[in-house]
C-alpha positions as CSV (number, residue, x, y, z in Angstrom):
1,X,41.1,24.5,0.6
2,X,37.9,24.1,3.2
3,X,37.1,28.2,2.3
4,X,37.3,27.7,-1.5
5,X,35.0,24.3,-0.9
6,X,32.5,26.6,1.1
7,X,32.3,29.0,-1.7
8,X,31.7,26.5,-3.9
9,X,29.4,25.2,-1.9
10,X,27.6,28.6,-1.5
11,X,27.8,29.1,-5.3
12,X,26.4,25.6,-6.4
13,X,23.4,25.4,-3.2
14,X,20.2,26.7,-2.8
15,X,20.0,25.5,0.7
16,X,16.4,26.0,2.2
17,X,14.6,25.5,5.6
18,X,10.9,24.4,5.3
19,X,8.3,24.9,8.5
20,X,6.4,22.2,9.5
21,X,3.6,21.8,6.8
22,X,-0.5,21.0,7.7
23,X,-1.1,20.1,4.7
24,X,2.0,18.1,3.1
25,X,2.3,20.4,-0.3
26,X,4.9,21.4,-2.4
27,X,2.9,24.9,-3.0
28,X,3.6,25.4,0.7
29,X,7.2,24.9,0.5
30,X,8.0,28.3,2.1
31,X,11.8,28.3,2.3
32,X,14.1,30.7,4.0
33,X,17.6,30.6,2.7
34,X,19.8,28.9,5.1
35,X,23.4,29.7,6.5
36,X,26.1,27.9,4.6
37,X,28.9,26.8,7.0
38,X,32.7,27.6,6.6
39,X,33.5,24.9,8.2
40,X,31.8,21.4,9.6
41,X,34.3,19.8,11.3
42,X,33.1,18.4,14.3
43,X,29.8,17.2,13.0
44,X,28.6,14.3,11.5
45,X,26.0,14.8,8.4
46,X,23.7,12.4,7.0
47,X,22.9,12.9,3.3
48,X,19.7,11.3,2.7
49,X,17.5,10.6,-0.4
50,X,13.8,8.9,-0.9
51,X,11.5,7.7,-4.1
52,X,14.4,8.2,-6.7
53,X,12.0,6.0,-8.7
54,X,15.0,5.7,-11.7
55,X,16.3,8.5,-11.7
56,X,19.8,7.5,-12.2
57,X,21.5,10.7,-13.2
58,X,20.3,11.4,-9.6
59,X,23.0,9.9,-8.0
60,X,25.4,11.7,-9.5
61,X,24.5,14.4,-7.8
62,X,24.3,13.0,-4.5
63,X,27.8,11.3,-4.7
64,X,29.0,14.9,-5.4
65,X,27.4,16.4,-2.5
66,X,29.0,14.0,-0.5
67,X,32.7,15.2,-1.7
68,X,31.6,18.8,-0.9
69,X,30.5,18.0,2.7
70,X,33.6,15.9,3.4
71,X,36.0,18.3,2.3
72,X,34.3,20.8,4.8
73,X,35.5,18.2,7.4
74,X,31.8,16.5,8.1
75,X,32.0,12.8,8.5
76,X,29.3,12.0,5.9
77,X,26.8,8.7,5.9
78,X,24.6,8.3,3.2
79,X,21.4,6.9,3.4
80,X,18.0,5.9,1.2
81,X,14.0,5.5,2.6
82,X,13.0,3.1,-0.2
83,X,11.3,3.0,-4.0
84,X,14.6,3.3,-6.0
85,X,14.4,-0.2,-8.0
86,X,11.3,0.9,-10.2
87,X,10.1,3.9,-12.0
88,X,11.9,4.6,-15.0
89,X,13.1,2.4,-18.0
90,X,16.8,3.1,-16.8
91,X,15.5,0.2,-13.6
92,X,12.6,-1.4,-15.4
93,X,14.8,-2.7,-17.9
94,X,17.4,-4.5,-15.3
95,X,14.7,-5.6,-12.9
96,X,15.9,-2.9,-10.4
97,X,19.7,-4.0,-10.6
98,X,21.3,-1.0,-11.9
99,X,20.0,1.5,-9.5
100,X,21.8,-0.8,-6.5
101,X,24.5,-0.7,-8.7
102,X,24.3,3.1,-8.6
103,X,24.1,3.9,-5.4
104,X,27.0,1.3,-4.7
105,X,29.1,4.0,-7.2
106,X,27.6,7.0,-5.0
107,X,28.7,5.3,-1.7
108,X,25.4,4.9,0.0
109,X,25.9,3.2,3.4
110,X,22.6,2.7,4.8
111,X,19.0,1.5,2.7
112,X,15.9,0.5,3.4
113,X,13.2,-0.9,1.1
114,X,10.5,0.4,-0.3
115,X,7.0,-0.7,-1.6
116,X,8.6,-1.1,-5.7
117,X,11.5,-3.2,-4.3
118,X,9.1,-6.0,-5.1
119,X,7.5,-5.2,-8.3
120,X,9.7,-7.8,-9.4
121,X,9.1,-10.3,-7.0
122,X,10.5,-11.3,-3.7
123,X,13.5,-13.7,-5.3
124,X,14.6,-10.9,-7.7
125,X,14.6,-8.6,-4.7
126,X,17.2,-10.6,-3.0
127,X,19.3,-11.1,-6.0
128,X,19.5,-7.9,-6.3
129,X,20.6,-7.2,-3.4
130,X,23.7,-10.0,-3.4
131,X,25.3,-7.3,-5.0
132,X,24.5,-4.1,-2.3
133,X,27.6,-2.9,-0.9
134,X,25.4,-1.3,1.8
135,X,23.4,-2.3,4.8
136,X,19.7,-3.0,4.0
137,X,17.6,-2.5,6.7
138,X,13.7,-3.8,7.4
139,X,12.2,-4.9,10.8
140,X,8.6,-5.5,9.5
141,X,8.8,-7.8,6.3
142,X,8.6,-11.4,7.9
143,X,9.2,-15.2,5.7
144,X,5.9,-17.2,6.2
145,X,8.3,-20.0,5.7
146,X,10.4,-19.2,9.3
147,X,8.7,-16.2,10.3
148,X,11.8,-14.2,10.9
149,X,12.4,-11.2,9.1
150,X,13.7,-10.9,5.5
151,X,16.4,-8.8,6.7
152,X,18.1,-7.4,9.9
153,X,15.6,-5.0,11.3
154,X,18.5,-2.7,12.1
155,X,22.1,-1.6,12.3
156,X,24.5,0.4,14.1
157,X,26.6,3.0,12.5
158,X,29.8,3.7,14.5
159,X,31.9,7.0,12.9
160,X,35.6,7.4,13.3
161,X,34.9,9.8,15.9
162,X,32.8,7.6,17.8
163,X,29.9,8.7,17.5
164,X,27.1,5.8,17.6
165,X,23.9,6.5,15.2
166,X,21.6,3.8,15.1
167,X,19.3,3.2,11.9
168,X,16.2,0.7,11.8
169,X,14.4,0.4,8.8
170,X,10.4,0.1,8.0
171,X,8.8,-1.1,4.8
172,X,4.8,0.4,4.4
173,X,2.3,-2.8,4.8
174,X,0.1,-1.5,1.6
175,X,3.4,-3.3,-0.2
176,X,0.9,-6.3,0.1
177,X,-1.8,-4.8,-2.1
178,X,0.7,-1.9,-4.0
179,X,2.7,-4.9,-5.6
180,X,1.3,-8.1,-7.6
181,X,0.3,-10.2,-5.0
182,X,1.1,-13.3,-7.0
183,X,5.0,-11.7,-6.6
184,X,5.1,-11.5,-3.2
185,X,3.9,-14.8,-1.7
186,X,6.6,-15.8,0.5
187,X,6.4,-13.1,2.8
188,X,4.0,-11.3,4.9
189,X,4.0,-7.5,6.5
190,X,3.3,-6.3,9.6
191,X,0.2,-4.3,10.0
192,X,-1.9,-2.4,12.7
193,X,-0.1,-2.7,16.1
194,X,2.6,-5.2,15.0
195,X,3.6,-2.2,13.0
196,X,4.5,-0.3,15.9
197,X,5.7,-3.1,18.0
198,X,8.1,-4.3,14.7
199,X,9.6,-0.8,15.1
200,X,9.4,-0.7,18.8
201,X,11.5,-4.1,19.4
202,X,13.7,-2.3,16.9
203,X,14.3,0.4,18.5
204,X,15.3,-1.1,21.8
205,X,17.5,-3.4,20.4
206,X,19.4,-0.1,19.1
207,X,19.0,1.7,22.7
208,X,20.6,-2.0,24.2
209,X,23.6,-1.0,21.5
210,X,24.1,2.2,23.6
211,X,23.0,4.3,20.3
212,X,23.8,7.8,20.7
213,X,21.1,8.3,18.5
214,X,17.8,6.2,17.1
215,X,17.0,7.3,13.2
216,X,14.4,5.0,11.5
217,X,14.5,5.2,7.7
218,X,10.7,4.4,6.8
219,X,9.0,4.0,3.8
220,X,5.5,5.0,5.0
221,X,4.5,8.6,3.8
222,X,1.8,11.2,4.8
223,X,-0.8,10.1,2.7
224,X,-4.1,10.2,4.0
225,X,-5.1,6.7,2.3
226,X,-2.4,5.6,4.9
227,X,-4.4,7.7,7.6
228,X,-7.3,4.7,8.6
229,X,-5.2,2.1,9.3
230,X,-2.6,4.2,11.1
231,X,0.5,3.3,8.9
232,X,2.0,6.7,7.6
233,X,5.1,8.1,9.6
234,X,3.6,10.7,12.1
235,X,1.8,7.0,13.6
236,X,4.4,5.4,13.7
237,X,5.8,8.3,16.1
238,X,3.5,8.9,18.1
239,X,3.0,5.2,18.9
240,X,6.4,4.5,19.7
241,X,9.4,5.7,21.9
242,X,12.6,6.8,21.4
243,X,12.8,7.7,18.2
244,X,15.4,11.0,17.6
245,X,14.7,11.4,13.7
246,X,12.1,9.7,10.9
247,X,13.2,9.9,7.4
248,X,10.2,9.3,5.7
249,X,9.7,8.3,2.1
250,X,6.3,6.4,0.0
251,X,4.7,9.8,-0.2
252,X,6.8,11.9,-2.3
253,X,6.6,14.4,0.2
254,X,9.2,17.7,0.0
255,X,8.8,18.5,4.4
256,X,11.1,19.4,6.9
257,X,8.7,17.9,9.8
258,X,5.6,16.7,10.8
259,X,2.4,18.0,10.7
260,X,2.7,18.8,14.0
261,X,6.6,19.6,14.5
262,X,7.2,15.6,14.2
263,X,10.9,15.5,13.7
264,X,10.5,13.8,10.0
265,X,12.0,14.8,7.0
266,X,11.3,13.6,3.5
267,X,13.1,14.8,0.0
268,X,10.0,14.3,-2.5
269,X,10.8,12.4,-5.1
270,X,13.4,12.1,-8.1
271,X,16.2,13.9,-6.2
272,X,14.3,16.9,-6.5
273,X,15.9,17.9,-3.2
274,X,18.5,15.8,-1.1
275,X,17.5,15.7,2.8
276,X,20.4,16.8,5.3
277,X,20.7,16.3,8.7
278,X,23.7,17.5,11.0
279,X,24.8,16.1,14.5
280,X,27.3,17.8,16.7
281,X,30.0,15.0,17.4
282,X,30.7,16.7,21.1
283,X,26.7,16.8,22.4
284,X,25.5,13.8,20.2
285,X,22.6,16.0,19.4
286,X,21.2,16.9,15.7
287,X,21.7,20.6,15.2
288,X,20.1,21.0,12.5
289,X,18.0,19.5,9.4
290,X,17.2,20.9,6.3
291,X,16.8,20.2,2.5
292,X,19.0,21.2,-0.4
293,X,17.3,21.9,-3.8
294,X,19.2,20.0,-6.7
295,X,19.1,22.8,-9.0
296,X,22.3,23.3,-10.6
297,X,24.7,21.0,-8.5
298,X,27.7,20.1,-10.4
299,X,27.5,16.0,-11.0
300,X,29.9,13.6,-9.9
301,X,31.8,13.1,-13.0
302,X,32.9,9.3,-12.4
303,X,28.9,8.4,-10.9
304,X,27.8,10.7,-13.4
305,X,29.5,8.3,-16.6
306,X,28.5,5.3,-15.0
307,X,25.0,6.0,-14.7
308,X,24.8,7.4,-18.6
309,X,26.2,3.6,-19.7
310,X,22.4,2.7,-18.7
311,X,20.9,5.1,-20.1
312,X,22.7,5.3,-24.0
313,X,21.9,1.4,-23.7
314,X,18.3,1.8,-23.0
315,X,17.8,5.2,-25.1
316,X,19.4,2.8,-27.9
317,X,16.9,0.5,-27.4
318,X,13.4,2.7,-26.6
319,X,14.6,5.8,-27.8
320,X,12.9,5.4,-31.3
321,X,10.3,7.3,-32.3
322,X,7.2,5.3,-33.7
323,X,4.2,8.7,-32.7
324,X,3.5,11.8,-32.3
325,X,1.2,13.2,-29.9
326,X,-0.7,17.6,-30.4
327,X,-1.6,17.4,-27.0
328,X,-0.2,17.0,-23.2
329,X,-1.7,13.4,-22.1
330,X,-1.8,13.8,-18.3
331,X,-0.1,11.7,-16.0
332,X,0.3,13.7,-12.9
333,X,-0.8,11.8,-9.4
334,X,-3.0,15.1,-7.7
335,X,-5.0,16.3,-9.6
336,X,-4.8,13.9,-11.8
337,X,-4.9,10.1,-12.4
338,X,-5.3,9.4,-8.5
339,X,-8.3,11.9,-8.5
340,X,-10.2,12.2,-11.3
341,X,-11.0,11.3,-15.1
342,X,-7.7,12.0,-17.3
343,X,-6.8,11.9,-20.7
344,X,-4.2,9.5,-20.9
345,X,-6.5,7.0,-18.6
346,X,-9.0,7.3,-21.2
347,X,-6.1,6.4,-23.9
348,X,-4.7,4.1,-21.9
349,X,-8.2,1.7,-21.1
350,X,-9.4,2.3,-24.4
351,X,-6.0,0.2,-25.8
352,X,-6.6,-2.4,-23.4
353,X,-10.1,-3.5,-24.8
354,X,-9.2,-2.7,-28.1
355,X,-6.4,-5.4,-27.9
356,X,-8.2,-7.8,-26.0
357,X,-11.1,-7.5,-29.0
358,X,-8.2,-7.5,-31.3
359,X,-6.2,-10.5,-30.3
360,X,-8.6,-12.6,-28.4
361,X,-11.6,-12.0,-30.5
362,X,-14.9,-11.3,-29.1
363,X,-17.0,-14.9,-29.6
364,X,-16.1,-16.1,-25.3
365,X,-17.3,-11.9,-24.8
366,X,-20.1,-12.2,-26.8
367,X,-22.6,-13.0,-23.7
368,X,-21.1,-10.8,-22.0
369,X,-20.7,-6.7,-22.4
370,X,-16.4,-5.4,-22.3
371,X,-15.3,-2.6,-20.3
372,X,-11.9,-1.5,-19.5
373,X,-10.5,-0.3,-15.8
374,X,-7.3,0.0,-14.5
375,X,-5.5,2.1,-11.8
376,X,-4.2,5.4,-11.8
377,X,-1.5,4.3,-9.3
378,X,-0.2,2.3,-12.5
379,X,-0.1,5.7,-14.9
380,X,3.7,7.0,-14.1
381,X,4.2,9.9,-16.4
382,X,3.3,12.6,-18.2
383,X,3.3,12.8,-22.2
384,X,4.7,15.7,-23.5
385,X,3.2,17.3,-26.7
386,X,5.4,16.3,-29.7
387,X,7.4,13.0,-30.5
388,X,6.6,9.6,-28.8
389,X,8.9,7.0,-28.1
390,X,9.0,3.2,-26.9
391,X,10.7,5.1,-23.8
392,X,8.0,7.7,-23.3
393,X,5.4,4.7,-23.3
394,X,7.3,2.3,-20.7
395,X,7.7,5.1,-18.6
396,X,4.1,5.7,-18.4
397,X,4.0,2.2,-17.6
398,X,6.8,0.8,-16.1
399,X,5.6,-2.4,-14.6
400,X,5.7,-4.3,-16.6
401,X,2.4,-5.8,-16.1
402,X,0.4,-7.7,-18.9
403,X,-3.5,-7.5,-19.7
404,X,-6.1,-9.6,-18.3
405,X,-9.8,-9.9,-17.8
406,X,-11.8,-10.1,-15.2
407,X,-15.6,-11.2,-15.1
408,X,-17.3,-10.0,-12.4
409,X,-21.1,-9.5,-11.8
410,X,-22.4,-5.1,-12.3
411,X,-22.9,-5.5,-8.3
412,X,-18.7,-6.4,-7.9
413,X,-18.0,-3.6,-10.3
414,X,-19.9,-1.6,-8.4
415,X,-18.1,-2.7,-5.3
416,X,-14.7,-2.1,-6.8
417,X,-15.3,1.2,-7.9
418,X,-16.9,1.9,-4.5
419,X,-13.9,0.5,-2.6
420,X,-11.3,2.3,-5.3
421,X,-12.9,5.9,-4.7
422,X,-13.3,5.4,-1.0
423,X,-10.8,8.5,0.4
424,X,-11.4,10.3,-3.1
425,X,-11.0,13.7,-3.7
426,X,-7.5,12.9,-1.6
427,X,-5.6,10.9,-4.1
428,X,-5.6,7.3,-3.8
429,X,-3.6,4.8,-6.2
430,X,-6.2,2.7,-7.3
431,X,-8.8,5.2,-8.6
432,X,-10.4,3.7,-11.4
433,X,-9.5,5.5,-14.9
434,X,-11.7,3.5,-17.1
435,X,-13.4,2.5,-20.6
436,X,-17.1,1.3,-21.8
437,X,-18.1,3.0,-18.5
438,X,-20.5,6.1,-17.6
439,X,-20.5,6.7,-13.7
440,X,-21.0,9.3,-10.8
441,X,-18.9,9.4,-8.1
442,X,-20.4,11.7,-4.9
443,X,-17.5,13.0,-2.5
444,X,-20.0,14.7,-0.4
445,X,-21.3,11.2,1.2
446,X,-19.3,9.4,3.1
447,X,-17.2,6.2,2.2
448,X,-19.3,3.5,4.4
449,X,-16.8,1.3,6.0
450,X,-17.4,-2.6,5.9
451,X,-14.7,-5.3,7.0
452,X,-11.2,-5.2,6.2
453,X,-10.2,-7.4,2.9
454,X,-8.7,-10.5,2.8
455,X,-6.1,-11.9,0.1
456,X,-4.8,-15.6,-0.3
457,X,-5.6,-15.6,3.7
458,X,-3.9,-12.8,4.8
459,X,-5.3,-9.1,5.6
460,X,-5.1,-6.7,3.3
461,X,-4.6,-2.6,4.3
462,X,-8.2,-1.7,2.4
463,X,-11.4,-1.9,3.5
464,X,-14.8,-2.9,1.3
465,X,-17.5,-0.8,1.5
466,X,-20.5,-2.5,3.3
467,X,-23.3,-0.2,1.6
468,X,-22.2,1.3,-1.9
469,X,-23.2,5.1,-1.1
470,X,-20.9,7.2,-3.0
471,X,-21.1,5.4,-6.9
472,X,-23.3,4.9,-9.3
473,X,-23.3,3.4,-12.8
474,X,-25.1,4.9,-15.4
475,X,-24.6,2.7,-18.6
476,X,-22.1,0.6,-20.3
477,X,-21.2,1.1,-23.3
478,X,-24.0,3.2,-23.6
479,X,-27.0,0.5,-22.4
480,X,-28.5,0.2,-19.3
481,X,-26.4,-1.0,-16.3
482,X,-27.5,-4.2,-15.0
483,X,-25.9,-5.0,-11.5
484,X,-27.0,-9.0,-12.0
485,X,-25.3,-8.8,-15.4
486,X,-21.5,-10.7,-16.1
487,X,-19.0,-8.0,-17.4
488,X,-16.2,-8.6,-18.8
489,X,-13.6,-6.3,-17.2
490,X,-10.2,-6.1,-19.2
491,X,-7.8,-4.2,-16.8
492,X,-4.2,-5.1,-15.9
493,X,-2.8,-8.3,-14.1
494,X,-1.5,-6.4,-10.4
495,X,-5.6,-5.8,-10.0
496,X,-6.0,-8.5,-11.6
497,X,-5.3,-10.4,-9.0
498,X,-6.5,-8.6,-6.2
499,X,-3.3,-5.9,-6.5
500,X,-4.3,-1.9,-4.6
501,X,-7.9,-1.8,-3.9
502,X,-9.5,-4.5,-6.4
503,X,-10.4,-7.6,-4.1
504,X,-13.4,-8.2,-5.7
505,X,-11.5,-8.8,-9.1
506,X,-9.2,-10.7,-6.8
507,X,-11.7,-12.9,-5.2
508,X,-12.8,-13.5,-9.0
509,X,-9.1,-14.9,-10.1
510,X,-8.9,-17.1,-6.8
511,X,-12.8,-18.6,-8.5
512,X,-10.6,-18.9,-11.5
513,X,-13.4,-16.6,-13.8
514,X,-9.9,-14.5,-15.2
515,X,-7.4,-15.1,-17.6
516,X,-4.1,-12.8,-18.5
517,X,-3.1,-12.4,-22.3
518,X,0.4,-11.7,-21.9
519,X,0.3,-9.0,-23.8
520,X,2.3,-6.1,-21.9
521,X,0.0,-3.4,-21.2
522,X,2.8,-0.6,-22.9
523,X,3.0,-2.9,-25.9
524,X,-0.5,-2.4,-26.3
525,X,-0.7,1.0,-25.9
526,X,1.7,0.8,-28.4
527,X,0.2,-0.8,-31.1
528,X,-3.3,1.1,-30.5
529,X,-2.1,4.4,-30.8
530,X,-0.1,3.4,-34.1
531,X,-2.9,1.1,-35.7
532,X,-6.4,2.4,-34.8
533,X,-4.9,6.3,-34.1
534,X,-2.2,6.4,-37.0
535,X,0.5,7.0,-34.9
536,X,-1.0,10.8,-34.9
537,X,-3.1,11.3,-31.3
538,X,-5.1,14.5,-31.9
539,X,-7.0,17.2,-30.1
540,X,-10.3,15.7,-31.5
541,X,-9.3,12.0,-30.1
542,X,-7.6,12.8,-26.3
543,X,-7.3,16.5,-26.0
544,X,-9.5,16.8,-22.7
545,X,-11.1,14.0,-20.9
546,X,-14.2,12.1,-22.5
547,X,-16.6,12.7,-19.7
548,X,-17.1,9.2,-18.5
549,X,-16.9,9.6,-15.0
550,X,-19.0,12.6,-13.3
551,X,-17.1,13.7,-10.0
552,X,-19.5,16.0,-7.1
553,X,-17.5,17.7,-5.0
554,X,-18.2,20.1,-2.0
555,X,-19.0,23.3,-3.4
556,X,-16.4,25.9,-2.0
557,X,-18.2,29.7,-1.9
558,X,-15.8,32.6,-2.8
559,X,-15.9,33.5,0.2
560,X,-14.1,30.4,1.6
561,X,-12.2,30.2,-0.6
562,X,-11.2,33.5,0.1
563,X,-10.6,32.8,3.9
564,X,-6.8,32.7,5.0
565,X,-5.6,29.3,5.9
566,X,-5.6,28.5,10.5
């Protein structure tokens, strides 16, 4: 029975090795086919996954891996790094509940949180997770109220055959700013060298357990927006000890290890691989890591049913078509709405002062001149030439947040684009798509660096700028930009707020000069494309962006460009 289950395994797997990547890309993914065992008994494997974002079908796939693994005698523990309650409508529409129903059907064992854990709020959060039939994990998310952590910081995983694998778990601090501040006021994350200490007292509690081994499951990423303030996973290793293994998460990142041979390992995103790590039960050492491309896995049938419940009763209920759309409207990170200008940016800001005008009327604006910005952090999806649903729409925008307006001063606008462009052309989530606006943005000078931001009294993980050297404002809405001048921003309730890199629009809610709608930001979306566009968005309307924002880059010669990579 175990040969027939390896050549299943053979038939089904693409396994694949990946090198230690410089530069974190999925272009780079150079994989070398890997030896499929006959036989695993004597090792324990952990099957791990990171960002499903949603993707429930997902865990199908997962649960069935686990069979296959088991039946080739491995002791199997499953395990998660975060940002599975948010993403898709499948979640969205059961405030995260049915993914940790989900992964209670695929057996997981061992979870810690991510960053879109909260988009619903702290309280939701721990409903949801009354109903976990796993160990959550977090040593860095503290209650202001008692200052102990939310949740145990870690756990110890003891297999039949004794084997002792200790897991702690780490949450990224941008949570603070990368969720609606207004959702998360209870609690608090640790940043800078509490970070590393969170993780460090961690970890010796694990050691004191007599751990064979120490495997964090962190939700901090590669990114290099993480890079200033030290919080992406390759810090966190090199400024602690005793870590054996990082599974990483937040970045979508498809690596085998670190940028420098970092023993971290990270799946992407959307169970586009499943992360594998094998430990010899005899030496207590891991033998060997490596990721396993989804491709053509046979599903779980049982997980597989479970998880299509959810989706017929969502499809039932967004699955209609109300548009149709001639071309692509881009929602892809890098390149894309964390970079530059896009299409669907431009779509999506030009709704949001439309309905504001629409709804609210214009006479309080009147004074004042209306602009639209929002972040491309917030722009989930790509839009497919062809039919348009509800479902299409909400998982472009899955937040669920509503639209609001800001008024801020040209010189705070300024500021916010300043501070929202400051690592730009690396991709960063609050890069201002926009509408009403004409501006330059010049990568070639250098973000200047003022004092860390502050929201309701706490730091935040993003700095302002303490010179404005890289933007500049050209008109709006085609007169003269006037930085003394009140604008009336309409842009979406997380920044709102003082959510990613918008503190100035926060620092404008805390003076009480904003005011939210209510009006879901899909919903309007929504209604624009069907009542100004006709439910037809054409070639002539969106095909390519408008040319609002002017990006200068570095110019690369050919023969640089040319040049093999160190």
């Amino acid at each position: 029975m175990k040969r027939i289950l390896a050549l299943i395994l053979a038939a089904l797997f693409t396994l694949t090795l990946c090198p230690a990547m410089a530069d974190y890309t999925d272009e780079d993914y150079a994989a070398e086919a890997a030896v499929i065992p006959t036989s695993l008994e004597g090792k324990t494997v952990i099957l791990h996954s990171n960002d499903v974002h949603g993707n429930l079908a997902g865990y199908a796939t997962i649960a069935s891996m686990k069979k296959i693994y088991e039946g080739l005698g491995a002791e199997v523990i499953l395990v998660d790094a975060g940002d599975f309650s948010q993403g898709t409508p499948y979640v969205s529409a059961y405030k995260g509940a049915s993914a940790v129903e989900m992964m209670n059907a695929a057996g997981y064992d061992v979870v810690t949180l991510g960053n879109h854990e909260f988009d619903f709020g702290y309280a939701q959060l721990m409903e949801n997770l009354k109903a976990a039939q796993f160990k959550t994990i977090c040593a860095d998310v503290y209650l202001d109220e008692t200052g102990e952590p939310i949740l145990d910081a870690a756990t110890l995983v003891t297999t039949k055959s004794g084997l002792k694998i200790g897991f702690f778990g780490m949450e990224t601090p941008e949570t603070a700013t990368k969720v609606n501040p207004s959702l998360i006021t209870e609690v608090s994350f640790a940043t800078f060298g509490d970070l590393y200490k969170s993780a460090q007292s961690a970890i010796d509690f694990l050691k004191a357990q007599e751990a064979d081994l120490v495997i964090g499951l962190v939700h901090l990423g590669v990114d290099e927006e993480s890079k200033p303030n030290g919080y992406r996973s390759i810090d966190l290793y090199e400024n602690t000890t005793g870590i054996d293994f990082l599974i990483d998460g937040h970045s979508h990142t498809v690596m085998t290890g670190g940028e420098h041979g970092e023993p971290i390992q990270s799946t992407g995103t959307k169970f586009s691989h499943i992360g594998v790590i094998v430990i010899d039960n005899e030496t207590k050492a891991i033998v060997n890591n490596y990721l396993v491309d989804t491709a053509g896995i046979t599903p779980d049938e049982a997980v597989a049913a479970k998880a299509q419940t959810f989706i017929d009763e969502v499809d039932a209920k967004y699955g209609a078509v109300f548009a149709k759309t001639e071309v692509l409207l881009n929602g892809e990170r890098d390149p894309g709405n964390r970079t530059e200008e896009t299409n669907l940016g431009d779509l999506i800001t030009d709704a949001m002062v439309w309905y504001v005008t629409k709804e609210s009327g214009t006479e309080q604006d009147e004074p004042h001149e209306i602009v639209g910005v929002t972040n491309g952090g917030g722009i989930r999806a790509t839009i497919q030439p062809g039919d348009i649903t509800m479902k299409d729409i909400n998982t472009v925008l899955p937040f669920g947040n509503t639209v609001a307006v800001v008024y801020v001063t040209g010189a705070e606008l300024l500021e916010a684009l300043e501070a929202s462009t400051f690592s730009t052309p690396e991709a960063i989530g609050g890069y201002p798509q926009t509408s009403g606006i004409v501006w330059t943005l010049d990568t070639t000078k250098p973000f200047d660096q003022g004092a860390l931001y502050q929201l309701n009294g706490k730091d935040t993980t993003y700095y302002g700028p303490a010179s404005i050297q890289r933007v500049t404002i050209e008109s709006i809405n085609g007169k003269p930009f006037d930085p003394e001048a009140v604008y009336a921003v309409v842009t979406n309730n997380f920044c709102a707020v003082g959510g990613d890199t918008y503190n100035v629009f926060g620092r404008a809610y805390a003076a009480g000069t904003t005011f939210d709608t209510g009006i879901p930001m899909d919903e309007a979306v929504m209604a624009y494309i069907t009542e100004v566009l006709g439910g037809d968005i054409t070639a002539e309307q969106y095909g390519e962006p408008s040319g609002r924002e002017t990006q200068i880059r570095e110019e690369v010669t050919e023969e640089a460009a040319e040049a093999p990579a160190a």
